[in-house]
Each structure stands twice: as C-alpha cells, then as structure tokens.
C-alpha positions as CSV (number, residue, x, y, z in Angstrom):
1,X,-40.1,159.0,236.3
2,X,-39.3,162.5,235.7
3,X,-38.4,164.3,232.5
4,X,-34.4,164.2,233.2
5,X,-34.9,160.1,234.5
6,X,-36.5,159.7,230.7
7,X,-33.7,161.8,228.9
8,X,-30.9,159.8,230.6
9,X,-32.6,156.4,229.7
10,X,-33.1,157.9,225.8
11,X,-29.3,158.5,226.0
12,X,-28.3,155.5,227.6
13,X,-30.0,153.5,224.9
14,X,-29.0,155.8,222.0
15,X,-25.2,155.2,223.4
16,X,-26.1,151.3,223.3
17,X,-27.5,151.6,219.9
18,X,-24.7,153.7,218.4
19,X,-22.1,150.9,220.3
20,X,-23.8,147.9,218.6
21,X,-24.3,149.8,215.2
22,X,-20.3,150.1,215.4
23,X,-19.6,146.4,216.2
24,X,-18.8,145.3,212.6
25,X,-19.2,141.6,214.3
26,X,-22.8,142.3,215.4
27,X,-24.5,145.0,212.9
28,X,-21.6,144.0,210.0
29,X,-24.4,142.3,207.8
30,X,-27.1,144.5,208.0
31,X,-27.8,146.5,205.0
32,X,-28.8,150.2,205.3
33,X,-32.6,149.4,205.1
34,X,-32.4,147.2,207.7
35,X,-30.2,149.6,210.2
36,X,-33.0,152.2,209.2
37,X,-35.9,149.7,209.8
38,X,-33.8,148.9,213.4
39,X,-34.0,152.9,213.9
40,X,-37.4,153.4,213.3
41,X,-38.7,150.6,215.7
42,X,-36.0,152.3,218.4
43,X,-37.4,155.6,218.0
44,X,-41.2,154.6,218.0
45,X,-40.5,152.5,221.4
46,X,-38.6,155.5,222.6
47,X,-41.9,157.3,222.0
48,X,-43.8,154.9,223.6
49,X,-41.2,155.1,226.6
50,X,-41.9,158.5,227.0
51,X,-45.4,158.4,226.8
52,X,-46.5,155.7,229.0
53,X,-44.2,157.8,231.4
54,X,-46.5,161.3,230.5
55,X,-44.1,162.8,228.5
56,X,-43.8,163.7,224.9
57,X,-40.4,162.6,223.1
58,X,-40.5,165.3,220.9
59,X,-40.8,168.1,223.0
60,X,-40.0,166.5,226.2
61,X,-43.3,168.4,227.8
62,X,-45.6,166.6,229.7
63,X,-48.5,165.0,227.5
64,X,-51.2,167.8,228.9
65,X,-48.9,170.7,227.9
66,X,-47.7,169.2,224.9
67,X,-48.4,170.9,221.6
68,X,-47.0,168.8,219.5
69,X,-49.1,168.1,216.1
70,X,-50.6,164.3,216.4
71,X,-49.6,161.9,214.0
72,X,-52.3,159.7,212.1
73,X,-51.0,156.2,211.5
C-alpha cells in the first residue's frame, strides 16, 4: 500500500469511529474512560496498520526514514 492508500484507510475508520461515537443507541452507555480506552486501542492498531504496511503513523515517512523517537512499552 502506499502512504496516501494508508491515510485514506486512517480516515475512513476515523469517520467510522466518529459515526458510531455519535450514535447515542450504540456508544450511549459508555462512560468517558471507556470511549478513551476504545480510542487508545484504535490508535495503537492504527499504528500497527501503518507499520506492518512500512510506514510510520506519526510522521507518515517510511519506517527507514522515520525519525520519530521510539516508545518503550
């Protein structure tokens, strides 16, 4: 995939999130914590996405140029 097949999937889903985040009849019960917790997951995935695919989320470079300071979980 390229760079611009990634950023269309990133806001395909981020359109998909917001729509079901807005649907009082599916995200309605949540609390905050748990919308954030739903985020989180979304984004790391995202990141995932993006890297299986050799590209960096953050900086949308590929994973060779990237320059992007590495986060120790």
């Amino acid at each position: 995939m390229t760079i611009f097949d990634l950023r269309q999937a990133f806001h395909h889903s981020l359109s998909n999130m917001r729509g079901w985040f807005e649907d009082s009849a599916v995200s309605g019960r949540l609390t905050v914590l748990d919308r954030l917790s739903i985020l989180d997951a979304w984004q790391q995935e995202m990141a995932e996405f993006f890297e299986k695919n050799g590209y960096c989320l953050a900086c949308n470079r590929r994973l060779n140029r990237c320059r992007c300071p590495k986060v120790m979980n």
